[in-house]
C-alpha positions in Angstrom: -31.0 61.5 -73.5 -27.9 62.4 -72.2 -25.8 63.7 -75.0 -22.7 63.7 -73.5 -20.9 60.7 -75.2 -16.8 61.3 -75.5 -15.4 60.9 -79.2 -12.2 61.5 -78.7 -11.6 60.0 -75.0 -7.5 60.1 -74.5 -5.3 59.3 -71.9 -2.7 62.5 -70.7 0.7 61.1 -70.4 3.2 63.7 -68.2 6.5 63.5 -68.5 7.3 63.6 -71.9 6.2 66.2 -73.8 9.9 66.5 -75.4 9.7 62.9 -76.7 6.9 63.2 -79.0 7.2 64.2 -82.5 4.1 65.2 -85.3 4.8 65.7 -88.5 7.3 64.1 -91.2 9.4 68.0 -90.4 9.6 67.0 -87.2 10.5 63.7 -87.4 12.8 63.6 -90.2 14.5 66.7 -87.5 15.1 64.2 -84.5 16.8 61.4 -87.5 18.9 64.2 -88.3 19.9 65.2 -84.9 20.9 61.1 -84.2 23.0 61.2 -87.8 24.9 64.3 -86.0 25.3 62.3 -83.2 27.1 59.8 -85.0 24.0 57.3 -85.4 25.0 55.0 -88.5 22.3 52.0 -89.1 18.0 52.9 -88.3 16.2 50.6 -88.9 12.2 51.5 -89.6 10.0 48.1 -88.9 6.4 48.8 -90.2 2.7 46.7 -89.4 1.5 45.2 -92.0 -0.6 48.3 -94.0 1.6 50.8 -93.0 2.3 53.2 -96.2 5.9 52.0 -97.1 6.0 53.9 -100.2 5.1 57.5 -98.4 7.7 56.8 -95.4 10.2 55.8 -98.4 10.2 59.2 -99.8 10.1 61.4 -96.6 13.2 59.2 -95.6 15.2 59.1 -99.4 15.1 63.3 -98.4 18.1 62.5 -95.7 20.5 61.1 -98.5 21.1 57.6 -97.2 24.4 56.2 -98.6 22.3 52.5 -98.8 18.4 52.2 -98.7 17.2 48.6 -98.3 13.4 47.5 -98.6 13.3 44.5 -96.1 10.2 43.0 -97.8 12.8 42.3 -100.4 14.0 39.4 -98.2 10.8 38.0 -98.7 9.6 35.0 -100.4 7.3 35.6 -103.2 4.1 36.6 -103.4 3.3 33.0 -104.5 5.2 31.2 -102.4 3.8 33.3 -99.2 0.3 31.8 -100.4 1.2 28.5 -100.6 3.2 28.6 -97.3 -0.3 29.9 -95.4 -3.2 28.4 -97.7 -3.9 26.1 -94.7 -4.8 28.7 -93.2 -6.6 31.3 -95.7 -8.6 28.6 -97.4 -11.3 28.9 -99.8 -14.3 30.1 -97.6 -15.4 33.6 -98.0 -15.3 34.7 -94.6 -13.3 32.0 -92.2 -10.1 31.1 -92.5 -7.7 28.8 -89.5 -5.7 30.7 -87.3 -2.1 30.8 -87.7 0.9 29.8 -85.5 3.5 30.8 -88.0 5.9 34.0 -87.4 6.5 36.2 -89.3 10.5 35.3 -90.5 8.6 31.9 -92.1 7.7 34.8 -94.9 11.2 35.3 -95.2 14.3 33.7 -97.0 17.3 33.6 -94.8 19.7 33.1 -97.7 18.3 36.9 -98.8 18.5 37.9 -94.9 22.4 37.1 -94.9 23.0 38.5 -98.1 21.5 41.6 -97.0 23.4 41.4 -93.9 26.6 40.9 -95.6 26.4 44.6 -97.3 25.5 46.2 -94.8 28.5 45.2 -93.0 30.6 45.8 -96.2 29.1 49.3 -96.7 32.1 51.1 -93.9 30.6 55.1 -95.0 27.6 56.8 -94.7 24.2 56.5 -93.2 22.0 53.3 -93.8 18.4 53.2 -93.8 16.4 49.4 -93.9 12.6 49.6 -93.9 9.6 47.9 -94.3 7.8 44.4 -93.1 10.1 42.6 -90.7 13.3 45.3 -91.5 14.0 44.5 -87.6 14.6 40.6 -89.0 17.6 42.1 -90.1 18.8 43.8 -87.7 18.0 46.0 -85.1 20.9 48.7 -86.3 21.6 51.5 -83.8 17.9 53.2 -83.4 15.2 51.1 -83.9 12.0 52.5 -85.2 8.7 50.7 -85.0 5.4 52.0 -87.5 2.1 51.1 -85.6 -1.3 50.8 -87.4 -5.2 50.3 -86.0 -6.7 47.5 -87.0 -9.9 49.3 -87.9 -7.7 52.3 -90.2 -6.4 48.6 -92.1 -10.2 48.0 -93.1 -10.6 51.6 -94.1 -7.6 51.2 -96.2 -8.6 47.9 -97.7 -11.8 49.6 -98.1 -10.2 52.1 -100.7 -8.4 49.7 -102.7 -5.2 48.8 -100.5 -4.2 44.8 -101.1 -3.2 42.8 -98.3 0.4 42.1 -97.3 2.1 40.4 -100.3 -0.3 40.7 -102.6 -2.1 41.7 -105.4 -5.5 41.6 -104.4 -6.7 45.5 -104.5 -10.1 44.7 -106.1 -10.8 41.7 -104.3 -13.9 42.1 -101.6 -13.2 43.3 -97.6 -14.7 40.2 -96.2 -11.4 38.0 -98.2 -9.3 41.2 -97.1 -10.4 41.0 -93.8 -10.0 37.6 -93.5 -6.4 37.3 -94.4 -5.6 39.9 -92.1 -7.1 38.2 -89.2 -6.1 34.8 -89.3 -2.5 35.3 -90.8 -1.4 38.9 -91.3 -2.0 40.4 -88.2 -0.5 37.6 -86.1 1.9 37.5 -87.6 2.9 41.1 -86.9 1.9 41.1 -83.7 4.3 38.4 -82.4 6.7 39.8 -84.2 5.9 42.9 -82.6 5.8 41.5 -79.3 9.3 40.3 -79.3 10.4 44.1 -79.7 8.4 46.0 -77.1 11.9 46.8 -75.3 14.0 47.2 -78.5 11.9 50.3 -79.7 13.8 53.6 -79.9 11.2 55.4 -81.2 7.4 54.1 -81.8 5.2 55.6 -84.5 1.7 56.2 -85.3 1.0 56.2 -88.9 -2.6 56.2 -88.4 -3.0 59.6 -90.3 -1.4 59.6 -94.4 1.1 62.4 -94.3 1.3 63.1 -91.0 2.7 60.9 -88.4 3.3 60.9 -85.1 5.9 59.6 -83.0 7.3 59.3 -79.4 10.7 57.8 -78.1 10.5 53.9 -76.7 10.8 55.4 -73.3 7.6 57.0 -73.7 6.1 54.6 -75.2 6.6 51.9 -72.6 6.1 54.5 -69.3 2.4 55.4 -71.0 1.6 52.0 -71.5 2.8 50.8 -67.9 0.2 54.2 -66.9 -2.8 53.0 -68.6 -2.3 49.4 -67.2 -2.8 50.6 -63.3 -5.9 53.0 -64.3 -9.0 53.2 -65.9 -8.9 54.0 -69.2 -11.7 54.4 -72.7 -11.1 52.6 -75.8 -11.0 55.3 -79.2 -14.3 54.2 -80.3 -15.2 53.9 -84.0 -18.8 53.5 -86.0 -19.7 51.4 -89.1 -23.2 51.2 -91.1 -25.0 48.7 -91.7 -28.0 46.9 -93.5 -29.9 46.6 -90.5 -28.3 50.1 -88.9 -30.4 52.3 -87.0 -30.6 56.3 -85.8 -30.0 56.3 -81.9 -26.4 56.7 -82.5 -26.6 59.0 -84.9 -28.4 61.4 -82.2 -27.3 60.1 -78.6 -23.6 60.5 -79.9 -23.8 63.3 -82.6 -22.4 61.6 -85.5 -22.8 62.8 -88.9 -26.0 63.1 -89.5 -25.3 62.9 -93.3 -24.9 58.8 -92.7 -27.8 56.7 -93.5 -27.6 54.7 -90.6 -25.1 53.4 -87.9 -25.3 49.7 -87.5 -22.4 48.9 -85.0 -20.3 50.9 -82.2 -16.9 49.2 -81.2 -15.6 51.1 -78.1 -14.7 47.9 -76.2 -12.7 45.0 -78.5 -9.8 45.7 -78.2 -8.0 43.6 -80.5 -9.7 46.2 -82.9 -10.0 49.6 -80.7 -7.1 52.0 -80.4 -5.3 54.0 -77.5 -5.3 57.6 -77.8 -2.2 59.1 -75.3 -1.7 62.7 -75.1 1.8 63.7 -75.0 1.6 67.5 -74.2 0.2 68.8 -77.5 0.8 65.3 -79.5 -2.3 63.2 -79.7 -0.5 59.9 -80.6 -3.1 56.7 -81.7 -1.2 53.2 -80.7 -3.6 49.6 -81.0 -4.9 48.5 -77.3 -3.5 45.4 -78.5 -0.2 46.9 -77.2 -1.0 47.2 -73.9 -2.6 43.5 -74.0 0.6 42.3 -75.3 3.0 44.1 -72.8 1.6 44.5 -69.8 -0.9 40.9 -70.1 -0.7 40.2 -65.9 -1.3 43.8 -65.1 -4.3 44.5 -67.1 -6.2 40.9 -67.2 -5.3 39.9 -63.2 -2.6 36.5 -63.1 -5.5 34.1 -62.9 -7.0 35.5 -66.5 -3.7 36.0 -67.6 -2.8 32.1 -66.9 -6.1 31.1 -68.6 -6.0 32.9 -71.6 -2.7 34.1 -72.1 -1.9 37.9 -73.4 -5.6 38.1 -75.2 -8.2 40.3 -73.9 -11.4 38.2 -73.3 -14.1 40.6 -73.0 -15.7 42.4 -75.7 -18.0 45.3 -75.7 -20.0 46.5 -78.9 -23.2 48.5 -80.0 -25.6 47.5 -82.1 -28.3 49.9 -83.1 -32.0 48.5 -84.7 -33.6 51.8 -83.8 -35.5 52.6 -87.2 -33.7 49.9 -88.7 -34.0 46.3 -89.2 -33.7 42.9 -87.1 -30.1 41.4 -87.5 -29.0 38.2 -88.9 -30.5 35.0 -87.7 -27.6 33.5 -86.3 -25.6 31.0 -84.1 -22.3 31.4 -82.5 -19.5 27.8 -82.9 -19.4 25.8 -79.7 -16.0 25.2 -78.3 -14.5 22.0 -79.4 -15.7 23.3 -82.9 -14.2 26.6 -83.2 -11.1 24.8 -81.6 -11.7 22.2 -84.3 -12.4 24.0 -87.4 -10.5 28.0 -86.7 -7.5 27.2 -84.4 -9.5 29.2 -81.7 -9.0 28.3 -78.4 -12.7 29.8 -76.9 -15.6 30.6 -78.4 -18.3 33.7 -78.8 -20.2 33.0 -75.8 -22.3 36.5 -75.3 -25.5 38.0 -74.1 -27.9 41.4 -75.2 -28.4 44.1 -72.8 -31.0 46.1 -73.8 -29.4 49.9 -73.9 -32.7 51.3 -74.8 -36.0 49.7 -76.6 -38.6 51.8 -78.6 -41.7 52.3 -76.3 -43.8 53.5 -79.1 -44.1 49.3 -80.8 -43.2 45.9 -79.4 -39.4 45.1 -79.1 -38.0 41.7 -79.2 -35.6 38.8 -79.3 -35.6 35.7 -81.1 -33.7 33.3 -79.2 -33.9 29.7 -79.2 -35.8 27.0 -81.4 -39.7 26.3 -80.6 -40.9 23.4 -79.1 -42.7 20.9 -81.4 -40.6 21.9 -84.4 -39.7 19.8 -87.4 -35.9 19.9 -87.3 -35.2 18.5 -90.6 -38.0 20.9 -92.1 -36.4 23.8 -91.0 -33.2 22.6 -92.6 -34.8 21.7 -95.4 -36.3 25.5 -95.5 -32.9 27.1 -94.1 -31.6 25.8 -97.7 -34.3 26.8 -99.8 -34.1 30.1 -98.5 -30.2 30.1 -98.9 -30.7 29.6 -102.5 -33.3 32.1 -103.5 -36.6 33.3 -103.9 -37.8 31.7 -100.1 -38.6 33.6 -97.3 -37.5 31.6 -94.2 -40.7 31.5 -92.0 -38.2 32.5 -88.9 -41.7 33.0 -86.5 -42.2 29.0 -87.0 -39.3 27.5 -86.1 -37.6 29.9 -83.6 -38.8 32.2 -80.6 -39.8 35.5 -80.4 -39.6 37.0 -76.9 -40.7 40.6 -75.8 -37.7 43.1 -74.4 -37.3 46.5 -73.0 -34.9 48.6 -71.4 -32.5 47.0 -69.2 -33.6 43.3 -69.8 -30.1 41.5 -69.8 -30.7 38.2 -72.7 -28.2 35.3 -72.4 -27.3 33.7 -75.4 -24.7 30.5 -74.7 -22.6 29.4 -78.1 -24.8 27.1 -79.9 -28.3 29.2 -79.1 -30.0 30.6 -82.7 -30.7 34.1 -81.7 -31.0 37.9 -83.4 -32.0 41.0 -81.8 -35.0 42.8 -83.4 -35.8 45.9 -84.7 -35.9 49.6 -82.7 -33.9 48.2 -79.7 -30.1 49.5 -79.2 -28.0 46.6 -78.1 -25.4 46.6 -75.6 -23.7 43.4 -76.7 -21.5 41.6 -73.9 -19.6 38.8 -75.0 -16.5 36.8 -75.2 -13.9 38.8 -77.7 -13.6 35.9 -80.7 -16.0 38.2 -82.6 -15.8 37.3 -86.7 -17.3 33.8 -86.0 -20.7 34.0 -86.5 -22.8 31.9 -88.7 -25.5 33.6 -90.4 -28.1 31.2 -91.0 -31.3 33.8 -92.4 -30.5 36.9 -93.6 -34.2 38.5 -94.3 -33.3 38.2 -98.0 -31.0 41.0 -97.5 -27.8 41.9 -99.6 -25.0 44.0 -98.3 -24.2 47.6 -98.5 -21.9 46.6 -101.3 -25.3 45.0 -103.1 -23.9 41.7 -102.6 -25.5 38.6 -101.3 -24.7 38.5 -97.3 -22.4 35.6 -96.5 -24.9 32.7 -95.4 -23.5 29.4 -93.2 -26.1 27.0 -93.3 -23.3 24.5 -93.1 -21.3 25.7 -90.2 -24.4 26.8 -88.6 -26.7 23.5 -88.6 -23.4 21.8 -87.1 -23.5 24.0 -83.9 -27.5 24.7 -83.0 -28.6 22.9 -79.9 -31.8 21.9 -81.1 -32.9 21.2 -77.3 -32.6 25.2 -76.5 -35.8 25.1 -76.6 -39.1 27.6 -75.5 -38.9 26.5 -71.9 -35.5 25.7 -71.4 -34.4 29.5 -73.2 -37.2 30.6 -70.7 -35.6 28.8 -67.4 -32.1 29.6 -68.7 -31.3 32.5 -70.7 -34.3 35.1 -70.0 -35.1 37.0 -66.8 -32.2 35.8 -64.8 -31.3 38.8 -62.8 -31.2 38.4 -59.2 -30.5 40.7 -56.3 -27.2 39.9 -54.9 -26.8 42.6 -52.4 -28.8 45.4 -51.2 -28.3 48.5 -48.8 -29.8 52.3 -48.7 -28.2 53.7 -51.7 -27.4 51.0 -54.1 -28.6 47.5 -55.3 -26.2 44.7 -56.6 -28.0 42.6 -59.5 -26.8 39.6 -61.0 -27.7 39.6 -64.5 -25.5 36.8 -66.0 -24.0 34.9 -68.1 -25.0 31.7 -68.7 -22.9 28.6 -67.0 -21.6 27.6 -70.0 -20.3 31.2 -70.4 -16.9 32.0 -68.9 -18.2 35.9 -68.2 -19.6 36.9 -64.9 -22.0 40.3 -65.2 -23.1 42.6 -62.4 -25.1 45.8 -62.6 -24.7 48.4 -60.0 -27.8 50.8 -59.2 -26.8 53.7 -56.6 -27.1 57.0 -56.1 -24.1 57.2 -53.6 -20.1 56.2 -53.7 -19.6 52.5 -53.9 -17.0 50.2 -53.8 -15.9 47.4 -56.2 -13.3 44.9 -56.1 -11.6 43.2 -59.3 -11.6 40.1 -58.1 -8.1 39.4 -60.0 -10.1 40.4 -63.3 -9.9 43.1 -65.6 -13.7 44.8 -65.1 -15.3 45.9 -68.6 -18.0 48.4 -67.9 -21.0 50.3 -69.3 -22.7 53.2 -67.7 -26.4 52.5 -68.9 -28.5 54.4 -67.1 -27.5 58.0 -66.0 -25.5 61.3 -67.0 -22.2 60.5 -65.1 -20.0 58.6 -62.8 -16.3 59.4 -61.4 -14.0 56.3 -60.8 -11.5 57.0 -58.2 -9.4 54.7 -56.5 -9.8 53.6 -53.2 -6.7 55.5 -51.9 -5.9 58.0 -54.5 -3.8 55.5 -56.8 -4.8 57.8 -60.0 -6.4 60.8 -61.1 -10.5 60.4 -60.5 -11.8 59.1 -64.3 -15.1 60.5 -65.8 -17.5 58.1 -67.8 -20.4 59.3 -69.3 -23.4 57.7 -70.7 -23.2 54.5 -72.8 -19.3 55.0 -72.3 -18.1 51.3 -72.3 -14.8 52.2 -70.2 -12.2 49.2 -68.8 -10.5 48.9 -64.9 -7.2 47.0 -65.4 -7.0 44.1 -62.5 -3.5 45.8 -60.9 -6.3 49.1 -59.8 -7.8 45.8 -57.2 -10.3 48.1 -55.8 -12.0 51.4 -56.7 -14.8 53.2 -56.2 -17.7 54.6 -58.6 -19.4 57.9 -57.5 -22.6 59.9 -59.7 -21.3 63.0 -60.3 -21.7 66.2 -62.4 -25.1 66.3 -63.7 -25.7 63.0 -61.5 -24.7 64.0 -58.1 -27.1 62.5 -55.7 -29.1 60.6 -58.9 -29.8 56.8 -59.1 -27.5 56.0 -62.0 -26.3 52.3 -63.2 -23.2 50.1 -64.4 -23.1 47.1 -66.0 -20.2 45.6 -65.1 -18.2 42.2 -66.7 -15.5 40.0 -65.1 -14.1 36.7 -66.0 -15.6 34.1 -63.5 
């Protein structure tokens, strides 16, 4: 193998390397240097998980003459719950996706009260921070405190409760679940509707030690990365089923047991490293989907889905490990019906890499002849205990190897197998996935795995069948164009999927077209590649091996080149596009 996977992949931002800011000294310097200036009201607006507490005594060092907590405005705890219960619910996993915003959480009786001193208070320096402080106003500098999504579930993880409330001990999965169908759409709206109000932006990714650039910067890096290729900060999570490829293609800690999933390409999840000289500052990719939606999806993806990124990347390593879940993904009119999700997980399995010492497989699809009600009858048996679902008799088990590209259409029962490392290309609505069999497994927390024989027997298309998986959903590559040099596969998806999947073999410089699409990517086979634009439009962008990487729809056309320890080798992309 290669070896030669990026960690740390950033994006160098020029221009500003006296707008950015590490450290509370440093930060707590450029307030002081806007006090002297004659700056009155800041205002400090945090995401949801953001440590309010910490920021409250860094700040309460500059002597405000008033310090309000804007979360004070709120409603209570209890009445927050009651206002979004619709949408939390009682499952364990799934909740409804909220339209709310996030001043329903607040009372506006508190809000003018609030607003009332503030214009009564005529000396001194005020400070209003927290949850929605920009609510109240969005004073004379306007500061905005960014979190990852994935440094949330670390922080749940260790005990932190959700927004408004008092649920340290509860379990991640309820954590989780709050914060993806209410919390964090709530804050990114509100977010949203501030992108050109920031003075300063903040990444309070690291406890103690922040990072922060000024609004300009923020805005010019994010305009940067949406005409150019770009990496996703990747992160790694074990698993019951995780595997060891990772562990030594990517050199992670070897002190892990396992590494079950890589998620380099979501990114409603991933992060955006930008290097401001010697500042490294982390914002959420969900930025750059937010502001700059036309640039990076292309006007015709934009007008489908909105400012949501459809395309999702992931990693999922078996090798030495175990098969997944047996699963099935919602159809559309239910996850419309049931989640207040407009599309569903339509996705597919490209095989990354497959053991060559054992037989590697799929299972995908229900065999023909079957009993339906019996394997209902034996899905619930084995839900409740001491049954081991006979998966072999009911659903099929197809061989796979390296490079095979597996289509799996919403609705399809499917789970990759042991020793095979998973490139998993799908649509980006990723929690919903109904675990039907679990292989009697319980979680890393020794808990029972979530199990939705319920939601799952409502969605399987029992007529997926051995031959029609066979004519449908495996060995569907075809040769789309050929010339000395390169071959242009079709791989995929499905006709009921929205994504459209190319992979490029070559061994010379060739040209690709977006097609008014963002282009997802994977180099899969090969050392390295250089992506250049056609006419010099940005600085020529290295990708590596299993590097998922991400071509905003404004680059049009560009062109892919094996380089480094690849020059003049046969190397190949997989490449996704919204049809």
């Amino acid at each position: 193998m290669y070896n030669n996977y990026d960690l740390l992949p950033y994006k160098e931002i020029n221009g500003f390397d006296d707008q950015a800011f590490a450290g509370y000294e440093s930060i707590l310097s450029e307030i002081n240097r806007l006090i002297s200036g004659g700056k009155r009201i800041f205002v400090f607006d945090l995401y949801p998980g953001v440590d309010k507490e910490e920021l409250e005594g860094q700040l309460k060092r500059l002597n405000p003459s008033l310090f309000i907590d804007s979360e004070e405005c709120s409603f209570e705890n209890n009445k927050i719950a009651e206002i979004f219960q619709d949408n939390i619910t009682e499952d364990r996993v799934f909740g409804v996706m909220t339209y709310k915003k996030l001043e329903d959480c607040y009372e506006p009786s508190k809000i003018e009260k609030v607003r009332k001193l503030i214009s009564d208070t005529n000396q001194g320096v005020i400070f209003i921070a927290g949850v929605g402080a920009g609510l109240i106003t969005l004073g004379e500098v306007y500061f905005y405190f960014d979190l990852a999504r994935w440094e949330i579930q670390l922080r749940y993880r260790k005990g932190m409760p959700n927004w408004k409330c008092d649920n340290g001990d509860e379990s991640i999965l309820s954590k989780f679940k709050r914060g993806y169908f209410m919390e964090w759409r709530l804050a990114d709206r509100h977010k949203k509707s501030h992108f050109e109000n920031f003075d300063y932006v903040v990444d309070a990714n690291t406890s103690g030690y922040p990072k922060m650039i000024t609004g300009k910067a923020y805005r010019s890096a994010l305009h940067q990365v949406s005409r150019e290729p770009f990496r996703l900060k990747p992160y790694f999570d074990p698993g019951v089923w995780g595997g060891q490829w990772m562990k030594e293609v990517f050199g992670l800690d070897q002190n892990t047991p396992n590494y079950a999933w890589s998620f380099d390409g979501v990114p409603e999840e991933n992060s955006l490293n930008l290097k401001f000289g010697k500042v490294l500052v982390e914002i959420p990719c969900m930025d750059l989907v937010l502001y700059r939606p036309e640039q990076l999806l292309g006007d015709r993806v934009h007008a489908r889905f909105g400012a949501e990124f459809p395309i999702r990347f992931d990693l999922l390593d078996t090798m030495e490990g175990g098969n997944l879940s047996l699963q099935v993904h919602p159809l559309t009119e239910y996850i419309q019906e049931s989640f207040g999700m407009h599309y569903t997980q339509d996705e597919s399995y490209y095989i990354l890499d497959a053991s060559e010492d054992e037989e590697t497989y799929v299972y995908l699809g229900t065999r023909e002849g079957i009993d339906r009600k019996q394997m209902e009858e034996d899905l619930r048996k084995a839900q409740e205990g001491n049954y081991e679902f006979p998966a072999e008799k009911y659903v099929n088990k197809f061989p796979v190897k390296k490079h095979d590209h597996v289509l799996i259409p919403a609705g399809t029962i499917h789970c990759s197998g042991k020793n095979t490392m998973v490139l998993e290309i799908s649509a980006t609505p990723y929690i919903f996935t109904f675990k039907l069999w679990d292989w009697g497994r319980t979680g890393l927390d020794g808990k029972p795995r979530p199990i939705h024989i319920k939601h799952g027997l409502k969605n399987v298309q029992w007529e997926r069948d051995t031959t029609w998986v066979k004519n449908n959903l495996i060995d569907q590559a075809t040769v789309y164009f050929q010339e000395d040099g390169l071959t242009l596969e079709h791989t995929g998806l499905h006709n009921r999927e929205f994504i459209d999947t190319y992979r490029y073999t070559f061994n010379k410089t060739v040209t690709c077209y977006c097609k008014d699409s963002v282009n997802m990517l994977n180099l899969v086979e090969g050392a390295q590649v250089t992506i250049a634009g056609k006419n010099g439009e940005f600085k020529p962008f290295e990708v590596h091996y299993a590097e998922t990487f991400i071509i905003p729809a404004s680059v049009v056309v560009y062109t892919m080149t094996p380089s480094g320890p690849s020059e003049g080798k046969e190397v190949s992309v997989i490449a996704a596009s919204v049809k």
